[in-house]
N, C-alpha and C positions, 0 to 999 in steps of 0.2 A: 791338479791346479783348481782353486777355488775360482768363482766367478766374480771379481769385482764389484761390492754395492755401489748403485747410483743413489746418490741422493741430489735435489734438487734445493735450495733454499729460496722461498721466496714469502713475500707479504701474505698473509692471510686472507685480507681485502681484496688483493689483486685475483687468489685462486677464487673466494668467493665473488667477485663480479664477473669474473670469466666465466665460473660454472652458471650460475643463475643467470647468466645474460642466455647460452646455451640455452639451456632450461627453457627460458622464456621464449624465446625464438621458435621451440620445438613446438611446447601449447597453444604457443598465438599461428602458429601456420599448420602443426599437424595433429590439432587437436579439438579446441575448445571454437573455434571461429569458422561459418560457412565459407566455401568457395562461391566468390560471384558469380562465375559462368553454371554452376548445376546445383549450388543452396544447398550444398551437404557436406558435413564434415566429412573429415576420412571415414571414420568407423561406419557411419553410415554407408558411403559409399562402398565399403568393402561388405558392407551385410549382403547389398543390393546386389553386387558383383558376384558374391558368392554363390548365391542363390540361382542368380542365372547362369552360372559356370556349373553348376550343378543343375542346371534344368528342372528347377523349382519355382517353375512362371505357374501363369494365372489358369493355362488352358489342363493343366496335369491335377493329379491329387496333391493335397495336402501333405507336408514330410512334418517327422516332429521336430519343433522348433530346440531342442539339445544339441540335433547334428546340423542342423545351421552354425548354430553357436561353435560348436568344436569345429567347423569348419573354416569359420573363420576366424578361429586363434591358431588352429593348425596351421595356417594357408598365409595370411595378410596381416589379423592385426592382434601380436603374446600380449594382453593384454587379455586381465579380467575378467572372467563369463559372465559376473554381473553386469557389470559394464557394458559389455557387449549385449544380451542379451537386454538389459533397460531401454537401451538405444532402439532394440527391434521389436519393441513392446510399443515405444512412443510411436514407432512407423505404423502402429496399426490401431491405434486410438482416434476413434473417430470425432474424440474432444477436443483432442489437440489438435490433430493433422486437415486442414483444407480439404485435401485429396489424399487419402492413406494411402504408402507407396508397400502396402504389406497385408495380407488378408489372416487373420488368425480366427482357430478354431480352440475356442478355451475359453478361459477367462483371463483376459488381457486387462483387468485394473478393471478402475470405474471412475465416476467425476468424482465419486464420496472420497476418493485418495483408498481406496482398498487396493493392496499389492494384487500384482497377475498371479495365476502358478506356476508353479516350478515350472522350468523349461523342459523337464520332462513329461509333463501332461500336457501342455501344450502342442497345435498342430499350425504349421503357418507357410503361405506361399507369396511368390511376389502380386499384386494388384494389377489387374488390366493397364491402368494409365503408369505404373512402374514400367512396363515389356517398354513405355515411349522413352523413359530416361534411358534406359539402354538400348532403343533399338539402332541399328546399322556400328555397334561396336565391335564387331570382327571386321570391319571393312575398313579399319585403319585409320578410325574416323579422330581417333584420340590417342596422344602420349600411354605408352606402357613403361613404367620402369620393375626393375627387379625385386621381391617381394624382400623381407626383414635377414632372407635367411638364403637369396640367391637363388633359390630351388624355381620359382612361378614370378609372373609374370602379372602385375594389377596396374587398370589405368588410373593416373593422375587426376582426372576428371571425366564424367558418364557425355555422352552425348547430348543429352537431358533435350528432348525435343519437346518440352513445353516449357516457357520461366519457372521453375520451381521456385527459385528463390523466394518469389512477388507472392506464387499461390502457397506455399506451404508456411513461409516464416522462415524464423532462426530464433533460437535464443540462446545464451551461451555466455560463460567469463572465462576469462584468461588471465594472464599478468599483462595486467596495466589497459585493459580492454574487456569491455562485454558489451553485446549486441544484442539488440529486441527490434527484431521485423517483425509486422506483423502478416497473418495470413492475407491473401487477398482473391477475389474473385477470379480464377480461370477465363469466363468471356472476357471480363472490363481487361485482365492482365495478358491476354493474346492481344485485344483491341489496341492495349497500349503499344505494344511490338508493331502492329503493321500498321499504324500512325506515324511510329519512330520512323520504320521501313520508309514511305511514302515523304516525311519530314524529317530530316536528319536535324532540324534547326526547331520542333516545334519548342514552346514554352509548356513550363509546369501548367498554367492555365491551362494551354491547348489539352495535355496529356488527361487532367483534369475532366473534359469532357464525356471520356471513355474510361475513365480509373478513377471511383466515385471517393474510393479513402478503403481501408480496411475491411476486409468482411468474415469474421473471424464463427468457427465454426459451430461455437455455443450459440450464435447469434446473437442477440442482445441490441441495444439502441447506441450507436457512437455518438458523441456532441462535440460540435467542432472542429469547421469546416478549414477555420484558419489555420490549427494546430495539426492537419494534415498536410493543408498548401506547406508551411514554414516545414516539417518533416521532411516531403518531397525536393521541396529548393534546399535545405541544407544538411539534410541527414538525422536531424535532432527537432522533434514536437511534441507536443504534449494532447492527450484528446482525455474525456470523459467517456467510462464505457459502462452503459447503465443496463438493468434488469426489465427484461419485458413483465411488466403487471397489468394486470386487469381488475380492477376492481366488481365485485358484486355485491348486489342486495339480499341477505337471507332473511329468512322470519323473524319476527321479534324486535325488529325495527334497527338490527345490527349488519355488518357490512364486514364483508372477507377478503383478501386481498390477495389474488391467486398468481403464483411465480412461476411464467411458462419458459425462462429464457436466461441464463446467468453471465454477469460476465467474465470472458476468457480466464483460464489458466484460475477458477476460481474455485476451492472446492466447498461442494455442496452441506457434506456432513457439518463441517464446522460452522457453515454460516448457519445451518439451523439451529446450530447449539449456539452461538452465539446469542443468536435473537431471543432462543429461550432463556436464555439466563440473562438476558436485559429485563424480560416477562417475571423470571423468579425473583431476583434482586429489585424488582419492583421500582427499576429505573424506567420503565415503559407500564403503565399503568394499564392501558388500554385494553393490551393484546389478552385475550382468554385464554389462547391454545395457540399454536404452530404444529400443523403435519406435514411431515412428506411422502405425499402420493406418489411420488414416481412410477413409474413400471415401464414394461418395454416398450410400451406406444409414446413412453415421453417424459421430459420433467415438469413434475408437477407439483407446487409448495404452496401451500395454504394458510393463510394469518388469519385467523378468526379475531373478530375485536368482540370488544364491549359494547355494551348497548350505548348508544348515543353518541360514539366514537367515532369522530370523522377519520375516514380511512388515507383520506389525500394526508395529511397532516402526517400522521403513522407514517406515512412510506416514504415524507419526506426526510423524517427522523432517523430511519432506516439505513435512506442514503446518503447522510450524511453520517449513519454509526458505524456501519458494518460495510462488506466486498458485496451489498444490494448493487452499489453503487464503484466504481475503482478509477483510477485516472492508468491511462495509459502511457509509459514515456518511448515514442519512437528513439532509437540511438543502433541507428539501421549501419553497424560495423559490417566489410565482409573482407576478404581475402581475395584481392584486386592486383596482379599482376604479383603474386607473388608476396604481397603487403597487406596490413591492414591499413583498409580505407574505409572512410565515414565513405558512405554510397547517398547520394541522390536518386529520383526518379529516373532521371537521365542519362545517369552514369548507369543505373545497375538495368537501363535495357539496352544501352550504349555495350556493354560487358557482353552481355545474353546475344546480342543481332552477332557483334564480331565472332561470338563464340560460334554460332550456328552458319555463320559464312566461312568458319573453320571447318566445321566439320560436313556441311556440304558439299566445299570444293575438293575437300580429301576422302570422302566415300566416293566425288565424280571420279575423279583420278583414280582409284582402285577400281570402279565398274568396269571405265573406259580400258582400263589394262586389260579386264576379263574381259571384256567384250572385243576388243582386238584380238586376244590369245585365239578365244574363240573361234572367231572370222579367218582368220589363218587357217584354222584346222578344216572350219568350213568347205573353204576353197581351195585344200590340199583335196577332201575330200570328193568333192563335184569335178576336179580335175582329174582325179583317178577315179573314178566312177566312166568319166568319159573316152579315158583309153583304158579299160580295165584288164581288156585279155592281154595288151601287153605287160600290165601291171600284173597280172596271175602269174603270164611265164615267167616273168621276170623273178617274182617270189619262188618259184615250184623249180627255179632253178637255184635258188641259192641253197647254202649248206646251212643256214640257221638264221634265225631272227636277225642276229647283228649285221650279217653278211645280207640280209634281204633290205637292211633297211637303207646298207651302202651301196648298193644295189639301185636302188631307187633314186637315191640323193643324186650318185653319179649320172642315171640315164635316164631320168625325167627333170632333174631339176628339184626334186622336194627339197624342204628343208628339215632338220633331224625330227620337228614336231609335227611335221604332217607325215612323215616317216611311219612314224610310232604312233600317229594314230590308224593308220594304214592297215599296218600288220596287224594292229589288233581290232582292225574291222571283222565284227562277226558276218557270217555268210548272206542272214538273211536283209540286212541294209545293202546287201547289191540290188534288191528291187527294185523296179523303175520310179514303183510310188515314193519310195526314200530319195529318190533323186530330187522331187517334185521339195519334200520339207527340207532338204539342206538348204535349197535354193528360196526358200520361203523365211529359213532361220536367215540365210544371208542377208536375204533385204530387211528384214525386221533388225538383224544388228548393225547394218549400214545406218538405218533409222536411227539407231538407240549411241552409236556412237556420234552420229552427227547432232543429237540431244546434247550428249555431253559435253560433246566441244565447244556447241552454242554457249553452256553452263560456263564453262572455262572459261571460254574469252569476253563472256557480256556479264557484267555486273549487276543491270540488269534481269539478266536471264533468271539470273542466281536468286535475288531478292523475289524474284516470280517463284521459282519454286520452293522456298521457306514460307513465304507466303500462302502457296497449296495446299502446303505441309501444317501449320497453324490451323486455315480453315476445316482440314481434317480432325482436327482434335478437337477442335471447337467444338466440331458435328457433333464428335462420339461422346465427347465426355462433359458437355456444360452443363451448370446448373443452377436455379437461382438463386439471385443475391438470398442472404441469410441475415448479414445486421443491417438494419436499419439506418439512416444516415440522416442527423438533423445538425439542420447549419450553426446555430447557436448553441454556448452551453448554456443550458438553466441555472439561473442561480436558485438556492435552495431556502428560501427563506420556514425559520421555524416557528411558531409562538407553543409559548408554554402550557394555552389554554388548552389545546391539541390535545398535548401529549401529559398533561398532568391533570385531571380532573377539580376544576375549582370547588374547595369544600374549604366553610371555616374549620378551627379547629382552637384547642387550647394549647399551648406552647410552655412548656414549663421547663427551666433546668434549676438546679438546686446549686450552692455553693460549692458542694464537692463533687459538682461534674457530671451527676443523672439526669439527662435529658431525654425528654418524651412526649411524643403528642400524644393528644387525647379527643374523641370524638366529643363536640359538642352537649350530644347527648350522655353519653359515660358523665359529662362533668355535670350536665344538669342533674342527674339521677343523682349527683353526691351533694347536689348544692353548694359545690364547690369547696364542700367539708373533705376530712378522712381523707388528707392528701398522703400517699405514702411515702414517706421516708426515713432515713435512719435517725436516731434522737439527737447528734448533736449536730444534726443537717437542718440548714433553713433554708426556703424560695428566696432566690437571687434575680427570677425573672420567669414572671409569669402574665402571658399575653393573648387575645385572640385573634389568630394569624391566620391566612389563606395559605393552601398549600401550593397555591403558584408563589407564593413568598419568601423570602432567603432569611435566612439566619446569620450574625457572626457571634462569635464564643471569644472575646479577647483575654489572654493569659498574660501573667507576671511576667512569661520569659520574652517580652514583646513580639508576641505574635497571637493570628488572631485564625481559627477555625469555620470555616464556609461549610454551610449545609444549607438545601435547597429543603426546608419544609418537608415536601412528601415526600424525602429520604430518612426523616426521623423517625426512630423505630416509634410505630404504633402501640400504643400500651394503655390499658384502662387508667380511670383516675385514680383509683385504691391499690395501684399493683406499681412495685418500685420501677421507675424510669432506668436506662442503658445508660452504664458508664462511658463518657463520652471517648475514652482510651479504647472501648470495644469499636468501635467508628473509626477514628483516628488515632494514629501514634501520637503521646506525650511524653514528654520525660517524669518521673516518678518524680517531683518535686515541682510538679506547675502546675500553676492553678489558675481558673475561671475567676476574673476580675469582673466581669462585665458582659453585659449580650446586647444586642442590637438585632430588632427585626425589623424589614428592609420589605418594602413591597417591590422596588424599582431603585438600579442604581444610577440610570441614565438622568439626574437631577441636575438641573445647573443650579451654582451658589450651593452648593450641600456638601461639606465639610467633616472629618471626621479628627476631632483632637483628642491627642494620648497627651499622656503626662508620665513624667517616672521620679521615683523617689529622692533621687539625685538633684533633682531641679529641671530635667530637659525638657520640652514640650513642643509640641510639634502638629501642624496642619498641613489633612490631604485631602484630598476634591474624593468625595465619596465612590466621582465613579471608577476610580482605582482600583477598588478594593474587587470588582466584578470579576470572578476566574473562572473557566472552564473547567481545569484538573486541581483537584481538593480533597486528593485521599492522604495529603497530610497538613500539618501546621503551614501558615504562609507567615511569612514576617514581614510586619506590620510597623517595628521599632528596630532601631539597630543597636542595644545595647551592648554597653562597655563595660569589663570587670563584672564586678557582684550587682551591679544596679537592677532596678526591679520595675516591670509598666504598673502602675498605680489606679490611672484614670482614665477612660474612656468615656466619649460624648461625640453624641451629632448631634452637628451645629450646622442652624444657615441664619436665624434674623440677631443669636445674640451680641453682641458689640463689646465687653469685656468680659476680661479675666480678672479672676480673686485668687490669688495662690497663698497659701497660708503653711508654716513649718511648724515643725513638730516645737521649736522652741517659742512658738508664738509668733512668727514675723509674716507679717502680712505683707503683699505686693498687690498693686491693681492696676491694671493697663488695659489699653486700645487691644481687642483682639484682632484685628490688623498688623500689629508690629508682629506677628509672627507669620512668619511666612509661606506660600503654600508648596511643598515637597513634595518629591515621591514617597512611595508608600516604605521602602523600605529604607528609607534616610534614617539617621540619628536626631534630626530635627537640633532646636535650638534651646541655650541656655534659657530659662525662663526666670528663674529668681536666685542671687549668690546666696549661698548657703554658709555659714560657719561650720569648720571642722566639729563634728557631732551632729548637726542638724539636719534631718533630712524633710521634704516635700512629705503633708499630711494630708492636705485636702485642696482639689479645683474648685470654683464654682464659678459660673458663667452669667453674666449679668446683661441688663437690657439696661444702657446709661437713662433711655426715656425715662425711669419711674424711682422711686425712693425704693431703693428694695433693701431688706432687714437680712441677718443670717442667725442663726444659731448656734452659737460655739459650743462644745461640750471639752470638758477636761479630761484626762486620764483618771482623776481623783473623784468623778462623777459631777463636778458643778457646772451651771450650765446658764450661760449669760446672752441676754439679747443684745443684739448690737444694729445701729445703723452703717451701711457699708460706707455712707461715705464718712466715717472716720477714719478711712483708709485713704488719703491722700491717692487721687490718680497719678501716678510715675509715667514710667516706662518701664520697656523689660529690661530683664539682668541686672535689676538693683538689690541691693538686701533686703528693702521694704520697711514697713514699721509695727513695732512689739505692740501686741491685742489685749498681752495678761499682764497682771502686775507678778513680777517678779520676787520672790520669797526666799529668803535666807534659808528655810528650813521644809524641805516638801512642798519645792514649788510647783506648781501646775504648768504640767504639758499639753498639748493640745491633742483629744485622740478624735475630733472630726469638727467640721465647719458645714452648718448646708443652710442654703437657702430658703426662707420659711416667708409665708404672708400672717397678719395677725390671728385668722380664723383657725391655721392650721395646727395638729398635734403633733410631740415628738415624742418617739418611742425610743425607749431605751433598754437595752439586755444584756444581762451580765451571762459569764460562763457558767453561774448556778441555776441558771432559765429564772431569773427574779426578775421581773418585767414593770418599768414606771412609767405612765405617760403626764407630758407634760402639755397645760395647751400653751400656746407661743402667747397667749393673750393675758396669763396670769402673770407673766416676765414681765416684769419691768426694763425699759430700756438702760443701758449701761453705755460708760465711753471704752474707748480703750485699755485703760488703765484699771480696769473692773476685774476678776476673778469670780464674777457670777455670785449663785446660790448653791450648795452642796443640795443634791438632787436623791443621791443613791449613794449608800456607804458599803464602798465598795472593800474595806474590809471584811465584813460580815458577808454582803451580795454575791460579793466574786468579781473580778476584775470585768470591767466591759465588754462584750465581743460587737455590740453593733445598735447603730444609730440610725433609725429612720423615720422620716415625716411623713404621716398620715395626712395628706391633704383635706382640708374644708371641703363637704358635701356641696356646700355652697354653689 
């Protein structure tokens, strides 16, 4: 007979939320989250268990830490030996743990993040103030259930006769939960217990008095006084946890910045490689060198600066760059009746007192047993001591143990347990002097059990002696505060003078994107001749800038590239500048329209207007454009389709616009009608264009004065004009025609710029043929003009670029 297949049909969703709810259940209670009454996960708990079930306390030799491990995946928790063993590695890390509840002989890690070794080189036992989390647990003091596999016997939770929870922390995620306690002081976290004890009602304030906020074991400086109070009242705060420094004076008129103190959970190695690659990358100009001293006496990290280098400034940069400096978020979860609970101050010693009023009054009740059992035996004993020869005959008459001891029962009255301690009274406790200590033990366990029962029935009693129990541990094991505690957080203000050394410099980038500073001097020694570049490369923008000074780089594809000055690569004047794509990503089809340098963008009225070939245009309050992260392009324009940014300008006194197309049509308006935008808007129509016509040239006018422009042709002619033969409009009109229009090779517009009469224009064709014209020998024209042929640009080569040499004047 075959066996029937079962099969079951059902939704996929429904087995998958029933397993994973499982699941969940299993991590968030028996896994990844502290118990509030002892502040330790299981695994933990079962290390510590094991250890002492194994007689691997503080007062014995050291065992090696593999048969811990195998003992407790044999025994409590199949799970892991990594796993298991990490957990008993954190228990004895004097960086992480308050009070390590584990002593190792090895190498157990380090702050650098360096692994422990193998659990086979290692040696490890439990810690003195460990023997207090378990002490009085054979005495019944706590739940034992049955271990993975039925065979042994593990408690549910340790005794734990000091708060662990409060001194040591928790850190931990689960599904749908993770918890960050942090360490806390041993005295302030007993103080806080027998305050609770004395006021079951006190206030977070009150508790506050004696529980100053976190004291975590790297030490370090806390800030914020209030983001502990709001932690303690709701479970959830926020604090600042900074780096103890000291600054010193060394020779040479420079200053060191010495790191005695890190904070928590932060590791060392990395923050010094950090900092030094802020030093190589030459984003911290200051710093000379970074060492770390450490050694066994301590941690020890040393900033050497530059000469003339204020060190405060440095280290304010520091903590605002790097884990110098870290925020803390309390989100103090624990496993509260069985649940996770966000825990308060209140609640997690409110958890702790009931737990220890638990297990107080059930180690009294298991003494009080012994000590009754006792006292019976006592007084079976002092009572056959006092008729003993009939108790001998009685025994020397019977035919065996069982028979002597029914014997007894029947004709003295014992009962079966004073019986059998009788029989097996050795000879020499018939002495008189043993009569003297039974009845000495008597009244001492008369004493010890009228203790108890006081304990039992007074509440008080009870709270008296957990309270004993506290001040004993206090004695043996305090120690002083470690972090420091300041009421307020600093705010961290930076200036750039600090941390950038102010130096002019010369600022050059070229049309096809090589940018490059250069020292003053480099550029004197060239007389600002012998500029390097490739041959059909020209200067697009060359300026002398401060290296506290920003930079923007605006491209075709409407956006605009941030660099901070003394991030531009340094390069002599004779040696080719860094393509700005080695700096930041471009797309291989965009190009540098325009630059702007910026001393400050915090300007009121200071404006920055793009244009695009399309007709759009568009104005933004300069200080928009200020970013923090700028390791790529920022978009500046929001273009559509094929359109292209054209024009960049900052503006704050000029009062119109001149738009001009490639077909001739001029527009001039109120620079007011356009409105001010965000930075990354599409901005607005500025002039209607005719199908084929696109935007050729802006110019920006002052209405106070007569101002002239220079139109130059595609065909090289090149005509002076008055602007206001451009009729003021508004925007988004078509405008009005500047050239005369030609049956045959009419002239387009290839630039318009604004020129005074003193001033030159230069003109360059693709064959490098170069004419300059002065704006004085022009004759003024109207609109309807087509200039003077300048350059025949048949023969010259087509145009590539128009620029006015201003008047020395």
């Amino acid at each position: 007979m075959t066996t029937p297949e079962r099969f079951q049909e059902l939704p996929l969703e429904e087995v998958m939320g029933d397993r994973f709810g499982r699941y969940s259940k299993y991590i968030i209670q028996d896994r990844a989250l502290p118990d509030a009454r002892d502040g330790l996960k299981p695994v933990q708990r079962r290390i510590l268990y094991a250890m002492f079930n194994e007689g691997n306390t503080n007062e014995k030799p050291f065992r090696k830490s593999a048969k811990t491990v195998g003992n407790v995946i044999g025994n409590f928790h199949p799970h892991g030996d990594t796993s298991v063993y990490d957990a008993m590695v954190r228990l004895s890390q004097d960086w992480k743990m308050r009070h390590m509840l584990i002593e190792m002989h090895g190498n157990n890690g380090s702050v650098d993040g360096d692994p422990p070794a193998a659990m086979r080189y290692t040696e490890a036992r439990l810690s003195s103030i460990a023997a207090e989390m378990l002490r009085d647990i054979n005495k019944g003091t706590v739940d034992f259930v049955p271990n993975f596999d039925d065979q042994d016997l593990e408690p549910t939770v340790l005794p734990s006769r000091f708060p662990n929870l409060l001194v040591n922390g928790s850190t931990g995620i689960s599904a749908g939960y993770a918890t960050d306690i942090p360490p806390h002081n041993l005295t302030e976290s007993l103080d806080a217990v027998l305050l609770r004890l004395d006021n079951p009602q006190c206030s977070v304030d009150e508790l506050m008095t004696v529980i100053k906020g976190p004291d975590f074991p790297t030490g370090g400086i806390i800030q914020g006084v209030e983001g502990i109070k709001k932690a303690y009242e709701t479970g959830r705060g926020k604090i600042i946890v900074r780096s103890k420094t000291t600054i010193e004076a060394v020779k040479g008129g420079k200053e060191q910045i010495i790191i005695t103190e890190l904070p928590f959970e932060v590791n060392k190695a990395n923050l010094v490689k950090k900092i030094d690659e802020q030093r190589v990358d030459k984003r911290l100009e200051g710093i000379s060198e970074i060492r770390d001293e450490s050694d066994r006496t301590g941690l020890r990290i040393v900033i050497e600066l530059k000469k003339d280098v204020q060190a405060v400034g440095i280290l304010n940069y520091l903590y605002k760059s790097t884990e110098l400096q870290v925020n803390y978020n309390f989100n103090m979860i624990a496993i509260h009746n069985r649940r996770p609970t966000m825990m308060t101050l209140p609640l997690m010693l409110d958890s702790y007192i009931k737990h220890q009023k638990d297990v107080v009054t059930k180690r009294s009740k298991f003494d009080l047993k012994k000590a009754n059992d006792r006292l019976h035996i006592v007084e079976g004993l002092i009572k056959a001591i006092s008729i003993l020869d009939e108790v001998i005959i009685t025994i020397r008459a019977s035919k065996d143990k069982r028979d002597a001891k029914n014997n007894l029962e029947l004709q003295f009255g014992f009962t079966e347990a004073q019986s059998e301690a009788i029989v097996s009274l050795q000879l020499y406790r018939l002495t008189n002097t043993d009569i003297t200590e039974l009845r000495a033990e008597q009244e001492e366990l008369e004493k010890l059990i009228s203790k108890l029962m006081d304990i039992l029935g007074n509440e008080k009693e009870l709270i008296n002696v957990i309270k004993s129990e506290l001040a004993e541990i206090r004695a043996k094991f305090a120690e002083e505060r470690r972090s420091v505690i300041q009421a307020e957080i600093e705010e961290i203000k930076l200036t750039l003078d600090v941390l950038v050394p102010s130096e002019e410099v010369v600022v050059t980038v070229t049309k096809d994107g090589y940018v490059k500073r250069t020292s003053t001097r480099s550029h004197s020694a060239s007389n600002g001749q012998d500029f390097a570049m490739k041959d059909s490369d020209y200067l697009l923008f060359e300026e002398t800038l401060n290296t506290q000074h920003h930079l923007m780089l605006f491209t075709n594809k409407g956006n605009y590239i941030y660099q901070p000055v003394h991030e531009l690569p340094d390069i002599r004047w004779k040696d080719l500048g860094q393509h700005i794509s080695s700096i930041v990503p471009i797309e291989q089809d965009e190009e540098i329209i325009d630059v702007i340098g910026i001393d400050k963008f915090d300007q009121e009225n200071v404006y920055i207007l793009t244009a695009t070939k399309e007709g759009q245009i568009k104005r933004s309050a300069l200080a928009d454009y200020a970013v923090t992260r700028y390791s790529k392009p920022i978009k500046t324009m929001n273009l559509k389709g094929e359109d292209e940014m054209i024009f960049v300008s900052l503006i704050s006194a000029e009062k119109e616009v001149l738009l001009t197309s490639y077909l001739s049509y001029s527009l001039r308006f109120d620079i007011d009608e356009i409105p001010v935008t965000g930075v990354k808007t599409g901005g607005v129509k500025g002039i209607n264009l005719k199908d084929g016509d696109l935007l050729i040239a802006v110019n920006l006018l002052n209405s106070e004065e007569k101002q002239e422009v220079a139109i130059v042709t595609h065909r090289g002619s090149v005509k002076r004009m008055n602007v206001t033969e451009v009729e003021k409009s508004t925007r988004a009109k078509r405008g009005v025609v500047t050239l005369k229009e030609l049956k045959t090779n009419p002239h387009r517009i290839f630039a318009v710029k604004v020129v005074s009469a003193n001033d030159t224009v230069l003109l360059e064709t693709e064959e490098n043929v170069q004419e300059t014209i002065e704006v004085k020998s022009l004759s003024k024209a109207d609109r309807y003009s087509n200039g003077s042929l300048k350059i025949d640009v048949s023969n010259d080569g087509e145009l590539m670029r128009v620029k006015v040499i201003p008047s020395s004047n």
